[in-house]
DSSP file (Angstrom, degrees, kcal/mol; ACC not computed):
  #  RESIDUE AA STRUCTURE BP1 BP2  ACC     N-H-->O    O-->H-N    N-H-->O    O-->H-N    TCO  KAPPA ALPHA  PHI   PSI    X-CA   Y-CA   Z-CA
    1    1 A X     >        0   0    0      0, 0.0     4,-2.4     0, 0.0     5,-0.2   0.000 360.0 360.0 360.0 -41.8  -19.0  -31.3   -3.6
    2    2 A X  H  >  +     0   0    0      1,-0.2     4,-0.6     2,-0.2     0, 0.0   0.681 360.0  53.0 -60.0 -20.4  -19.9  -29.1   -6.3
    3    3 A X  H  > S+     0   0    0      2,-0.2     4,-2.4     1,-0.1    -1,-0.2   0.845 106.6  55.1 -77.7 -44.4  -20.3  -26.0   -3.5
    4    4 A X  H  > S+     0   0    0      1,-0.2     4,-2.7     2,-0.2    -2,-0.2   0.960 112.2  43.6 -56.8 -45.9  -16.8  -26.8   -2.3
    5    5 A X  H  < S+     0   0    0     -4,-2.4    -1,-0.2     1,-0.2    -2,-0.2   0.727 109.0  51.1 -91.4   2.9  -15.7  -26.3   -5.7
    6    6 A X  H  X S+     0   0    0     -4,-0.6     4,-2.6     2,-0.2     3,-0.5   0.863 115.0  46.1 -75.9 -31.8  -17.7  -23.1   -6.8
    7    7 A X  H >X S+     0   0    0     -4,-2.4     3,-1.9     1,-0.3     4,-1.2   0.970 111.8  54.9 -84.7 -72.9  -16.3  -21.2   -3.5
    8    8 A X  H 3< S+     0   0    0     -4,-2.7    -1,-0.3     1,-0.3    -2,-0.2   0.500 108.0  45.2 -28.6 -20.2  -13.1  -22.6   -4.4
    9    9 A X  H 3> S+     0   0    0     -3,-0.5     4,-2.5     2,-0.1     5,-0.5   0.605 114.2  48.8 -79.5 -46.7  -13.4  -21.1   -7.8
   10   10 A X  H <X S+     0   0    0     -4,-2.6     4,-1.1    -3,-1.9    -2,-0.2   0.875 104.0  59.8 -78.4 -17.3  -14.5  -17.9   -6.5
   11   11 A X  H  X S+     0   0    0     -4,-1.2     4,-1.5     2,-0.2    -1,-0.2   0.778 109.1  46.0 -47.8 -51.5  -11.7  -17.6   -3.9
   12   12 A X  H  4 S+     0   0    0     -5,-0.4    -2,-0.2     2,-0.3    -1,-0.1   0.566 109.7  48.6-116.3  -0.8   -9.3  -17.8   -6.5
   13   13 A X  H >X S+     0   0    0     -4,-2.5     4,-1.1     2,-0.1     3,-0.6   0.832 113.0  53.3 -75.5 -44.2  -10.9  -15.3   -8.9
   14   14 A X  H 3< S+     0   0    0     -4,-1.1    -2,-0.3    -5,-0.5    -3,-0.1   0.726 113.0  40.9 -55.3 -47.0  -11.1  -13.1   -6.0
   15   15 A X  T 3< S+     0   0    0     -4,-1.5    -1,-0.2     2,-0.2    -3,-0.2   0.240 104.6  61.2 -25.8 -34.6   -7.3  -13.7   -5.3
   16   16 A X  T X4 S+     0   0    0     -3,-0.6     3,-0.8    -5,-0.1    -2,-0.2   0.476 104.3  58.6 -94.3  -5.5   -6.2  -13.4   -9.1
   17   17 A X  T 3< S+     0   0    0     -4,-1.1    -2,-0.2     1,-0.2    -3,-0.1   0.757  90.9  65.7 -79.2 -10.9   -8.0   -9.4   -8.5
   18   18 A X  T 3  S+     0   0    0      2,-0.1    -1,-0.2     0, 0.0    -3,-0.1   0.248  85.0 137.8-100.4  27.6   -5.6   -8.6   -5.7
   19   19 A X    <   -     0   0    0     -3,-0.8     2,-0.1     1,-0.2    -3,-0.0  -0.202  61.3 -92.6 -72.6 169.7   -2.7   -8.8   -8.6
   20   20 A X        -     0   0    0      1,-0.2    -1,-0.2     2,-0.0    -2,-0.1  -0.298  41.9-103.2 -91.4 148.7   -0.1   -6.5   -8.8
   21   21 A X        -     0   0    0      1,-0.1     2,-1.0    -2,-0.1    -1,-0.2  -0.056  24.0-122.1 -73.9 158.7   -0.3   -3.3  -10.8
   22   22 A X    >>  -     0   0    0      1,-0.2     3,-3.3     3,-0.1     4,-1.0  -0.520  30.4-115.3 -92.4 125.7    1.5   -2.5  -14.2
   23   23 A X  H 3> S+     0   0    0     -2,-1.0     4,-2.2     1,-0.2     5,-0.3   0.785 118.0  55.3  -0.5 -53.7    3.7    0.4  -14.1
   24   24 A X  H >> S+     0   0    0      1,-0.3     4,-2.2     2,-0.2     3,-0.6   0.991 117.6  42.0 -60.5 -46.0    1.3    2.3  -16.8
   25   25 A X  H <> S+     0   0    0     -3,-3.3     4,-1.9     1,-0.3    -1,-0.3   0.806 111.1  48.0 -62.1 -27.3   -1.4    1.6  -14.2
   26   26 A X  H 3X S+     0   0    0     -4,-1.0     4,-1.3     2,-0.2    -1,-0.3   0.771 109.3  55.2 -94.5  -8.8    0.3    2.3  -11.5
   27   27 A X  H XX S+     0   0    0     -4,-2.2     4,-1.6    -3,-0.6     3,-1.1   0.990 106.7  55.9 -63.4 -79.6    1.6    5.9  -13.1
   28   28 A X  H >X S+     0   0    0     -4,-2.2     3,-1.3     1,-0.3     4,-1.2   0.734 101.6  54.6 -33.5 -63.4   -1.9    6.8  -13.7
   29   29 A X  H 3X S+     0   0    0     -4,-1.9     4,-0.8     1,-0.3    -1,-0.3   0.563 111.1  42.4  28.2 -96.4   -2.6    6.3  -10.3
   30   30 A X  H <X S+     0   0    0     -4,-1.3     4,-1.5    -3,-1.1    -1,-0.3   0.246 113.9  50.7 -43.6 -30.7    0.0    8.6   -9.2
   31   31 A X  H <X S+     0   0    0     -4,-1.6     4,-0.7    -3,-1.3    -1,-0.3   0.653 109.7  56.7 -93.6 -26.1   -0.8   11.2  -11.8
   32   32 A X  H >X S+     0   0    0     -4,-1.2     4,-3.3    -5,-0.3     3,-2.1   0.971 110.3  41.0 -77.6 -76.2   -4.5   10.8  -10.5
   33   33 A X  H 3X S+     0   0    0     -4,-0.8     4,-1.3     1,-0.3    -2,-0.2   0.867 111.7  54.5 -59.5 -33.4   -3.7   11.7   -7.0
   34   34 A X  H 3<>S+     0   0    0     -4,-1.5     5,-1.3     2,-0.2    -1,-0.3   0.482 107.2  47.8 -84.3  14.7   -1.4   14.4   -7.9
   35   35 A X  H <<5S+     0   0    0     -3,-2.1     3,-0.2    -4,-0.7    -1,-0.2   0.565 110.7  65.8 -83.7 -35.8   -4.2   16.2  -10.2
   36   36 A X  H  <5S+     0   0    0     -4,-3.3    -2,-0.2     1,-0.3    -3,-0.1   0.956 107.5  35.7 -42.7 -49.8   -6.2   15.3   -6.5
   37   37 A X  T  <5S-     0   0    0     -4,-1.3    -1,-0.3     1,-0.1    -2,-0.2   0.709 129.9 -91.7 -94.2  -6.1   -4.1   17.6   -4.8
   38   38 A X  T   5 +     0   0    0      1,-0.4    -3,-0.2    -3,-0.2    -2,-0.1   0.442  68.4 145.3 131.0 -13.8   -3.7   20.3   -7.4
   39   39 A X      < -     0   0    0     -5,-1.3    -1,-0.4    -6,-0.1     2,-0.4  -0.133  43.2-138.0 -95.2 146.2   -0.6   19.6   -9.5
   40   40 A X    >   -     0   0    0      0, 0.0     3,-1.5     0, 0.0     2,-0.5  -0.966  22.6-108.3 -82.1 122.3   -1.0   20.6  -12.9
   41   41 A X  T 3  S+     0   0    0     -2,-0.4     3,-0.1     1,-0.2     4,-0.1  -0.234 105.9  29.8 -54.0  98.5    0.4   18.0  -15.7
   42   42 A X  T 3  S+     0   0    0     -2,-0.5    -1,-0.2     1,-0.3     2,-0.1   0.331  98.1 105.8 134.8  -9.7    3.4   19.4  -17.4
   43   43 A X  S <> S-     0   0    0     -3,-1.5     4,-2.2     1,-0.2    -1,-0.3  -0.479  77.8-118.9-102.7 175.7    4.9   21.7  -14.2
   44   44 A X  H >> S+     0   0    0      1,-0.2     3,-1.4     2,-0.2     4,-0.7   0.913 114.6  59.5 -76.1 -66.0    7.7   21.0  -12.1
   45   45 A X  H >> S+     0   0    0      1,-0.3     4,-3.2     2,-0.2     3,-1.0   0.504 108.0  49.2  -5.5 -68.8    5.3   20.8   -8.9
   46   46 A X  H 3>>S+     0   0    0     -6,-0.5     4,-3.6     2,-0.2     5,-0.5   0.951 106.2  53.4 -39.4 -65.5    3.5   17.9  -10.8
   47   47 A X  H <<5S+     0   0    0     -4,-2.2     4,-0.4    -3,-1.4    -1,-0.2   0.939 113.5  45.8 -37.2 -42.7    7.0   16.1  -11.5
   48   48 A X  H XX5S+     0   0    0     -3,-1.0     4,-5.2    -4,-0.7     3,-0.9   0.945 112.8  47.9 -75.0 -42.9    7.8   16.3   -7.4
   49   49 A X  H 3X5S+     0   0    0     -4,-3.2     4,-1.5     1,-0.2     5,-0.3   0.931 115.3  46.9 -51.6 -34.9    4.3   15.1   -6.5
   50   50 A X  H 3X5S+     0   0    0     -4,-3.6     4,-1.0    -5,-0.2    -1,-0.2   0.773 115.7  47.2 -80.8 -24.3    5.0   12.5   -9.1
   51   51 A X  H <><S+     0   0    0     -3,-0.9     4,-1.0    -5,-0.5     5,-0.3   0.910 109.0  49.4 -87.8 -62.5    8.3   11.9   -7.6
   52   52 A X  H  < S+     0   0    0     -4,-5.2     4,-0.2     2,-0.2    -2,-0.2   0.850 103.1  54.4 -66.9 -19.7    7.5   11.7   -4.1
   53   53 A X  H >< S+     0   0    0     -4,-1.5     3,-0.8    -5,-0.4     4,-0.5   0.967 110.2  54.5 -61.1 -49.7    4.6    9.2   -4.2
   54   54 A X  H 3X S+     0   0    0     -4,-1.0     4,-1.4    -5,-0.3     5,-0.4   0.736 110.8  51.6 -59.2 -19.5    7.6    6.9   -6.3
   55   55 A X  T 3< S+     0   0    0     -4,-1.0    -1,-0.3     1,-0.2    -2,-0.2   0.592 110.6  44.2-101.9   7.8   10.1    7.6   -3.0
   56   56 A X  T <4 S+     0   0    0     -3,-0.8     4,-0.4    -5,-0.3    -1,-0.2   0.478 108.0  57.7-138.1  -2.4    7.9    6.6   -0.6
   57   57 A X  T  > S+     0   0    0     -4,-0.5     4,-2.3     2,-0.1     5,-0.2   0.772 104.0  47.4 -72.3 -66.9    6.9    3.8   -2.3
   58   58 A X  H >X>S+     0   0    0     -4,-1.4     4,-3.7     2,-0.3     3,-0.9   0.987 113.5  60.0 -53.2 -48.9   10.1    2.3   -2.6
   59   59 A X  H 3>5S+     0   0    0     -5,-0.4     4,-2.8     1,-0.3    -1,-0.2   0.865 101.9  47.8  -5.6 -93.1   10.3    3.2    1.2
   60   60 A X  H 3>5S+     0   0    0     -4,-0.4     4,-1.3     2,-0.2    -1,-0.3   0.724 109.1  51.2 -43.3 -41.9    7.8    1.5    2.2
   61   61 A X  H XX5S+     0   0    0     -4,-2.3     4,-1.6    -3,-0.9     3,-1.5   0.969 112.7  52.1 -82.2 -50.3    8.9   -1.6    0.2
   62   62 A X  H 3X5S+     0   0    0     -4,-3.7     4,-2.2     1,-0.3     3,-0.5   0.948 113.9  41.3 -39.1 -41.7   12.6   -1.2    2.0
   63   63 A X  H 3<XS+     0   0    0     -4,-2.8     5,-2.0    -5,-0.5     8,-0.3   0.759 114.8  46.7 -85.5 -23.1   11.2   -1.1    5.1
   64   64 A X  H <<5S+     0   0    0     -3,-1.5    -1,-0.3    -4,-1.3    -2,-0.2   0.590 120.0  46.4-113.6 -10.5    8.5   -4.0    4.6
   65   65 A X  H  <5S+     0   0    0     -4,-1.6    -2,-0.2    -3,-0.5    -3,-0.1   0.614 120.3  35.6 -75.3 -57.2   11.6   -6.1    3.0
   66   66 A X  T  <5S-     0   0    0     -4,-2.2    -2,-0.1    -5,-0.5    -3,-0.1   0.202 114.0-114.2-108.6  18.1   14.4   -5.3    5.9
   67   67 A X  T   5 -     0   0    0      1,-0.3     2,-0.2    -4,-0.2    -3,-0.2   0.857  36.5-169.0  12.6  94.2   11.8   -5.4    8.7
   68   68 A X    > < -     0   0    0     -5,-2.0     3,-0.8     1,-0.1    -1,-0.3  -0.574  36.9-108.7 -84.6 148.1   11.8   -2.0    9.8
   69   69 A X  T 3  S+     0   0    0      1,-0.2     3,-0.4    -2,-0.2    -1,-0.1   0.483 112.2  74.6 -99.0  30.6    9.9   -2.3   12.8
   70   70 A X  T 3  S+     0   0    0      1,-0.2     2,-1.5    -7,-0.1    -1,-0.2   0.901  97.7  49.0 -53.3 -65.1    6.9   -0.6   11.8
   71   71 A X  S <  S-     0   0    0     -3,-0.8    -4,-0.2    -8,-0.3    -1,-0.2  -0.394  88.9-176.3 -89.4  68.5    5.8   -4.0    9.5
   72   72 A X        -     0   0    0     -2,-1.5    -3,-0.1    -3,-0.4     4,-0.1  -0.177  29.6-131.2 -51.4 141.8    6.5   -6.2   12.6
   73   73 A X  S    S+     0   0    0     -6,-0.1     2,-0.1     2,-0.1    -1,-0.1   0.649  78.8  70.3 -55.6 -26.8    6.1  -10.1   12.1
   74   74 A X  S    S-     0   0    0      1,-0.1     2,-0.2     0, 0.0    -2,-0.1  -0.369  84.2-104.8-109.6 174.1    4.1  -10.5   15.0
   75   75 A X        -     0   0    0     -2,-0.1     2,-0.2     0, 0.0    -1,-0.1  -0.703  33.2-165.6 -98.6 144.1    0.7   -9.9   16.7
   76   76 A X        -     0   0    0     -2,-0.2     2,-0.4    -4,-0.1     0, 0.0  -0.825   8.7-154.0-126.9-179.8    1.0   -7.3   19.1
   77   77 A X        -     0   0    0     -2,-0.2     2,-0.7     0, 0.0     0, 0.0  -0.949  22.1-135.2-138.6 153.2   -2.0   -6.9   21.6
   78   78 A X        +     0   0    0     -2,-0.4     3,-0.0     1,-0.1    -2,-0.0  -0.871  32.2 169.6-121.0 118.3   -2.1   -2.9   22.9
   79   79 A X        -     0   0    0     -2,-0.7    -1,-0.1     1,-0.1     4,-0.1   0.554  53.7-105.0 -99.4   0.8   -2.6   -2.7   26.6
   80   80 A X        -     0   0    0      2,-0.1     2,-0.4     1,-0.0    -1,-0.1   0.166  36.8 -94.8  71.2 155.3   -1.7    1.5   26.6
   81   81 A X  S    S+     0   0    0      1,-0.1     4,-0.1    -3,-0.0     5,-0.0  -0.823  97.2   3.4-109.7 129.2    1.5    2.9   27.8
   82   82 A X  S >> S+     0   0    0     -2,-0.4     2,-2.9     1,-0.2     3,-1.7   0.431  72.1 167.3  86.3  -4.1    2.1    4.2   31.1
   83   83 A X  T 34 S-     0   0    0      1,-0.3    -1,-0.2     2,-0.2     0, 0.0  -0.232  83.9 -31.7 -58.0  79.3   -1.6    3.3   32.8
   84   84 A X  T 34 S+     0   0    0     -2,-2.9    -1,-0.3     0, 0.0    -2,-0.1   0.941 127.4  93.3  74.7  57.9   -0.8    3.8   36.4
   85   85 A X  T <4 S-     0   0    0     -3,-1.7    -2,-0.2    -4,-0.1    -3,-0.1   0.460  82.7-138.5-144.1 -25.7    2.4    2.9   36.0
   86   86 A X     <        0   0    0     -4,-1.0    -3,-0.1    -5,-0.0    -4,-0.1   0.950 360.0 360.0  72.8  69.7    4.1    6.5   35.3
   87   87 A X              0   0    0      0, 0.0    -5,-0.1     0, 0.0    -4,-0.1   0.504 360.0 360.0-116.5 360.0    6.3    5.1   32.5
């Protein structure tokens, strides 16, 4: 019983890591990747890099929100397009 309840404990530390980030974190990030690609801190370049990550984030949350059908609901199984079939 005691096993059940240590994996059950560790499950749900494990589960309380996947929380979501806080803005300041999630800035750094952003500021992190656009030093990755080159951006210097303090230029406009920097500002767009900073700017595009943020639009394409929110994207991505429209689209995973208003089931764009990219983030389908379902299992899809891939059988290839067009194999002897000339489609």
């Amino acid at each position: 019983m005691s096993g059940k309840l240590v994996l059950v404990s560790i499950l749900a530390l494990l589960a309380s890591g996947c929380a979501t980030l806080s803005p300041q974190e999630l800035r750094a990030m952003d500021e992190r990747t656009c030093r990755g690609y080159g951006f210097r801190p303090g230029t406009s370049a920097f500002a767009e890099c900073l700017q595009r990550i943020d639009l394409n984030r929110q994207a991505d949350r429209r689209a995973s929100l208003y089931g764009d059908g990219f983030y389908g609901r379902g299992v899809g199984i891939g059988l290839g397009v067009g194999i002897g079939r000339g489609w």
